[in-house]
N, C-alpha and C positions, 0 to 999 in steps of 0.2 A: 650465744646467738644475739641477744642483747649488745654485746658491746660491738661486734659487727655490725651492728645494723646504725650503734650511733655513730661510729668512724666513717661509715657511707655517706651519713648524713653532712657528718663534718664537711669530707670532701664537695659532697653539691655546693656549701655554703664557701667555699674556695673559690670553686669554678666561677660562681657566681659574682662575686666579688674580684678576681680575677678580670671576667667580660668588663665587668665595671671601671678598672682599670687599665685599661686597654695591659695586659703582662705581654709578654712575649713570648711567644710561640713557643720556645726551648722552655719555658717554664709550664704552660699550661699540658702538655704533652705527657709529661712524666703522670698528671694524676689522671688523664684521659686511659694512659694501657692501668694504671691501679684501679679503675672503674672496669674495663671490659675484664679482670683479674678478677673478679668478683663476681660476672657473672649476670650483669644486668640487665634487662632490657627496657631501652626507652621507647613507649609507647605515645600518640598522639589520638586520643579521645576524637572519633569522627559521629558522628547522625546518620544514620542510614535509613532510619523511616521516614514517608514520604506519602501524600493524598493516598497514591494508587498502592502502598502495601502495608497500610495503614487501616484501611476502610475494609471491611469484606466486600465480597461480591455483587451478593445482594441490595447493599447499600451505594454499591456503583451503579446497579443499574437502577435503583429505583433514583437517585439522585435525575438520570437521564430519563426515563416513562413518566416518572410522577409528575401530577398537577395538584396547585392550592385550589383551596376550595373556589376561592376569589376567582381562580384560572377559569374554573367549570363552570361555573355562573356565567360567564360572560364566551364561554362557549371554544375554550381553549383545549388541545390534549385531545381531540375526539378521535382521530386514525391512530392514535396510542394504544398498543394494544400488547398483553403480557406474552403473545405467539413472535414477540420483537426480541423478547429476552433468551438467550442462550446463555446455556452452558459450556464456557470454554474448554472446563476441565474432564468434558465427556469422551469417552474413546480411550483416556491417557491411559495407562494402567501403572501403578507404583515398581519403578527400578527399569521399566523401557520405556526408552526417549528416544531422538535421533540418533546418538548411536548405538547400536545395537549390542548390548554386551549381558554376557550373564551372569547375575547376582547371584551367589549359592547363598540362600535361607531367604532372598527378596523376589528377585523374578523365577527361581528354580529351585528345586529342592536342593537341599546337605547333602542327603545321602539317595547314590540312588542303584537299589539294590545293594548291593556290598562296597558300592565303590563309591568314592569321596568325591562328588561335582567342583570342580575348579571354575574361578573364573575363564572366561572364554569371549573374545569377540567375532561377534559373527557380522556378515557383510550386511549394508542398508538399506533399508529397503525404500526404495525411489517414488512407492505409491503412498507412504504414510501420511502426507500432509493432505491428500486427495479425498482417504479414509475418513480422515478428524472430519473437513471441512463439510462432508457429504452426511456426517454423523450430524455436525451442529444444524445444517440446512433441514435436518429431517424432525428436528425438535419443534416446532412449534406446528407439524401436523398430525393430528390423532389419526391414529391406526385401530381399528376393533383387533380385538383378538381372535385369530383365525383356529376353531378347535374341530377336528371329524363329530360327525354325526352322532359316532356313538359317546364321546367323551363328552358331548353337550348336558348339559343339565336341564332345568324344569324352566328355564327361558336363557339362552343363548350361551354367552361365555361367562354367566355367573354362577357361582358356588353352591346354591343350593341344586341338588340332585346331579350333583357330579361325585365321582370316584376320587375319595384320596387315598385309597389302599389299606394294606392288613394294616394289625395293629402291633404295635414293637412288639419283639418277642423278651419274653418276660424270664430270664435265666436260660434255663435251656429246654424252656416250652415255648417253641413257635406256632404262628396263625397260621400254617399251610392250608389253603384256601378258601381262606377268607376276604371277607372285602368288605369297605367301608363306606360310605354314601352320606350327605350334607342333608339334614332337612331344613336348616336355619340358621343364616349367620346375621348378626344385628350388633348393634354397638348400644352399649348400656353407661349410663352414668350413675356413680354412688358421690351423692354431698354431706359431706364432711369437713366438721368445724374448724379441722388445722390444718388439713390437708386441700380443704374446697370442693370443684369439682372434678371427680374422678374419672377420668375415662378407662373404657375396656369393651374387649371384643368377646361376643359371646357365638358360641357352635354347636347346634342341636345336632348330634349324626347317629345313625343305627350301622351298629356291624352285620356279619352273619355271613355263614359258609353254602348256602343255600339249600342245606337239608336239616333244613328242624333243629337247628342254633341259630341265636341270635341275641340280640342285647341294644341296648342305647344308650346314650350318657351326655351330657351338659358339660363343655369346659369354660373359662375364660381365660386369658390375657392380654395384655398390654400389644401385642401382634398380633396378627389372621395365623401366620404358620403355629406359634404358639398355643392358641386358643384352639386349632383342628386338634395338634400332638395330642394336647389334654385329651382331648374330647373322646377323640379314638381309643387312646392307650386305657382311660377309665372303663367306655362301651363295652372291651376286651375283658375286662376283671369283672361286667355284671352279666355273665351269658347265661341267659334259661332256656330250657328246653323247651319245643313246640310240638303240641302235638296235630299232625296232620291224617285226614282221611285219605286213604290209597296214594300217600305222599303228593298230594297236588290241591287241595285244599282243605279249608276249617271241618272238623269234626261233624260241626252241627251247627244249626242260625241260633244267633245268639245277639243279645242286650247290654250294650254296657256303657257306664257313663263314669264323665270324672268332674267333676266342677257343671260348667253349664254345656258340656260337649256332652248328646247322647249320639251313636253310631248302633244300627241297625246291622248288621251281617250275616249274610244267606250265604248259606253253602251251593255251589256250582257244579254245573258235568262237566269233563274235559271238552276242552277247544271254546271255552265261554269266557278266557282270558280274564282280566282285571278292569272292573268298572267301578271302581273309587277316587277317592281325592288321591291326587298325586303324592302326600303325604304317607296314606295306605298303600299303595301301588309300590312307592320306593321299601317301604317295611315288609313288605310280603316278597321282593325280589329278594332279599337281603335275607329272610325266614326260609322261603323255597315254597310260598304257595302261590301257584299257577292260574288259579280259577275262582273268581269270587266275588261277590257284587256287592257292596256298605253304600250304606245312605247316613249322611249327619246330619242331626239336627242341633241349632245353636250356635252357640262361639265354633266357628273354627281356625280358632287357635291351633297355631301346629305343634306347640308342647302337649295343647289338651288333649288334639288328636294322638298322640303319639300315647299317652299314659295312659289313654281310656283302650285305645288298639291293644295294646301289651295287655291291659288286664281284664279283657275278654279270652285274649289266649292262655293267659296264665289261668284262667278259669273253665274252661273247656272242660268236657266230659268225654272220653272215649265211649264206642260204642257197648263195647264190654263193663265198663262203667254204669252205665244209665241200664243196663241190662238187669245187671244186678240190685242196681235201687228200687227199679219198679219190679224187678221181679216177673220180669215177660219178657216173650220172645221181641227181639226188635227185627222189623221186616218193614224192606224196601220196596217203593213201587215208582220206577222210575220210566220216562219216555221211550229212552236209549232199549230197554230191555221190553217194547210194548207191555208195558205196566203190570210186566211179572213178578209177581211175588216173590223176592229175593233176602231170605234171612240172614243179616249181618252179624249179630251176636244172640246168645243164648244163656240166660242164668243157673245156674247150679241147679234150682230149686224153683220150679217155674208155678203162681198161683194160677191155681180153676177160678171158675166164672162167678162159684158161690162167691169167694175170697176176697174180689174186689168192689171196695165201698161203691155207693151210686153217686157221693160228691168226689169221687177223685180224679182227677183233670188227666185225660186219656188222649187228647189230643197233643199230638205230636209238637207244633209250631208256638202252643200256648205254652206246652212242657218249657222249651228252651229258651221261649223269651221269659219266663218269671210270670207266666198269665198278663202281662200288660199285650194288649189289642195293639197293630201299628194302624193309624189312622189313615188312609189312602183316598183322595180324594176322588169324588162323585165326577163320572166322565159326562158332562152335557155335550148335547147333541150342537153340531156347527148352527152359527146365526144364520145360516143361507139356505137348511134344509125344509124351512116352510115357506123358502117363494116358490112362485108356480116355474120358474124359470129353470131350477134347479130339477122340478120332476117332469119337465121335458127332458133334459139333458138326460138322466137316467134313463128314459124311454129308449132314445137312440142310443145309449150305450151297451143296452141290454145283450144286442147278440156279439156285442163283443169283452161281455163279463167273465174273466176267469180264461183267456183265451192263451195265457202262458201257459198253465198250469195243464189244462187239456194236451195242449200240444205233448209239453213233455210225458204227463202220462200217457200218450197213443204210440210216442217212439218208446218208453220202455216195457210196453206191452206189445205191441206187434209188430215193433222193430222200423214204422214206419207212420205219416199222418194220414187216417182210413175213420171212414163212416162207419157206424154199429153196425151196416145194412152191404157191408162189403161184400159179405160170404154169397147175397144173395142177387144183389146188383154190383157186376166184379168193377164197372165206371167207376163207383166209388172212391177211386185210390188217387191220389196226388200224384200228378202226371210229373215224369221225369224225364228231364232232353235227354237225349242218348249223346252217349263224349260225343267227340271229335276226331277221329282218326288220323294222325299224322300219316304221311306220305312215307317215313321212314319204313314204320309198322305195316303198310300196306304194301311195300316191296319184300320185306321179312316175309309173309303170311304165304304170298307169291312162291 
């Protein structure tokens, strides 16, 4: 290969010397066909880059928007504005252009089903330039995010208290009906001496199928979808069981604290819905309990609130539970049942009157919170009930005190609004017009 390549060289060094010579034609000919014999190709070295595919985008167009500082001072660049800058390259999509053809592995798959995709051209389509232009026109005006009612979260179209779904299924154990829910998406920095300042995205979310499973978990990364994936797929591998009263709320009122978050939580009747921070509201939907009222006191932090929530339920006592500690009947006396004695559990071994000490703490509310008292503030009466103004107004209010509540007990007592003194004076009765008899009705009757 070597000595072909010096006898090539020879030749150029002929040619050359040749030109220089002015040879003739019949001479320089013969080494012209020993050159294309060979196999060469003579190339000529051109430039093709150039400002505009040289520079990115960005730098074309800040080169046009931007102002020196000098510019702005003196009041230059002000209707400059970054809603100027478009993206050309928006709408295109990689392997469809103006003509319309198909790419098998770029604009369409290899294979599709059993059969092998061929290239293909298909007709133009006449509106695309229309498409692009109405795409770029649309870039510099913000749109909100239009999401239904119920897909909304805990304020509008952001992330926390919206649904991102079950959680991957783990081999071939799926999350059939389960669901996932956001408490807290934040962006966190770690600095660091080689690497600097770190960024990442952090995602508080609680799973659960809504009957007494449930879980929560913390993920991060470098992306929002990446940081949910974590968040979820972990929530899924920490699920403990919950236990609930008649499947609709907490056991029992209960005390629990984690750091400087303390949360008070009363157990509810049905139809008493959820009256906590929206933090406890999205975990109890997520758990499956329906009825229940929490008060915090302190930080509320929504990591705190979430670990002090969890381990209050993770601490719960069933009724049968507590039965058996104290060793008594437990018996309810609720509104719903006019405050009939109703026994919910019973111990094995139930102590007599002799048997229980005179300091053992027998109340029920003190039992569940750990004997700490919940502080409730002292109601004072309004600034306005010792002027004389205000017990005139009473005065003439007087016979119209409590005049809903009458009414309605008179219709579901005697089906009708009547004096006590009815039976005896029959005027008594709330006089009622008689219909109106249409003309139809009165020719029917006929």
């Amino acid at each position: 290969m070597a000595v072909q390549l010096l006898n090539i060289t020879k030749t150029f060094q002929k040619l050359t010397v040749s030109a220089r010579c002015n040879l003739a034609p019949t001479i320089v000919n013969p080494l012209r066909e020993e050159l294309f014999q060979k196999q060469i190709l003579v190339c000529s070295s051109t430039r093709n880059a150039n400002f505009f595919n040289k520079l990115p985008a960005q730098d074309l167009w800040k080169g046009i928007t931007s102002v020196s500082n000098a510019g702005k001072k003196r009041g230059r660049g002000k209707n400059v504005s970054k809603s100027k800058i478009k993206n050309l390259n928006r709408g295109q999509v990689m392997g469809i252009g103006k003509a319309n053809i198909i790419w098998p592995g770029l604009s369409a798959p290899i294979l599709r089903g059993k059969e092998l995709v061929e290239q293909q051209q298909l007709p133009e389509d006449p509106e695309r330039e229309k498409k692009l232009i109405a795409l770029r026109d649309q870039m510099g005006k913000f749109k909100h995010q239009k999401l239904s009612p119920i897909e909304r979260g805990w304020s509008g179209a952001k992330l926390p208290g919206r649904s991102i779904g079950p959680p991957d299924p783990v081999g071939e154990d799926t999350f059939e009906g389960f669901d996932t829910k956001v408490l807290e998406l934040k962006t966190v920095f770690n600095m660091k001496g080689n690497f600097g300042r770190k960024r990442r995205l952090s995602v508080l979310s609680v799973t659960g199928n809504g009957n007494g499973v449930g879980g929560f978990a913390l993920g991060k990364g470098l992306e929002t979808k990446i940081a949910i994936r974590k968040s979820k797929n972990r929530a899924g591998q920490k699920l403990i069981h919950v236990k609930r009263f008649n499947d609709h709320t907490v056991c029992h009122d209960f005390f629990t604290q984690f750091a400087t978050t303390k949360i008070y939580v009363y157990q509810k009747p049905e139809g008493y819905g959820l009256v906590c921070h929206r933090a406890i509201k999205t975990i109890c939907e997520m758990v499956g309990i329906k009825n229940l009222h929490a008060k915090i006191e302190g930080s509320k932090n929504v990591s705190k609130i979430t670990k002090a929530f969890f381990l209050g339920l993770i601490r719960q006592k069933s009724p049968e539970e507590i039965a058996e500690e104290k060793k008594l009947h437990l018996v309810q006396f609720c509104k719903e049942n006019n405050f009939y004695p109703t026994v919910i559990a019973s111990p094995k071994e139930c102590r007599k009157q002799e048997e229980i000490p005179k300091d053992e703490i027998l109340d029920y509310k003190q039992y569940c919170f750990d004997g700490k008292v919940v502080l409730k503030k002292k109601k004072h009466p309004p600034f306005y009930s010792t002027y004389e103004s205000y017990e005139i107004y009473l005065r003439k209010q007087e016979k119209l005190r409590n005049q809903d509540q009458v009414r309605n007990h008179l219709i579901s007592e005697y089906g009708e609004i009547r004096s006590f003194l009815a039976e005896k004076y029959p005027e008594c009765v709330q006089y009622r017009h008689p219909k109106k008899v249409s003309e139809e009705e009165v020719d029917e009757n006929a």
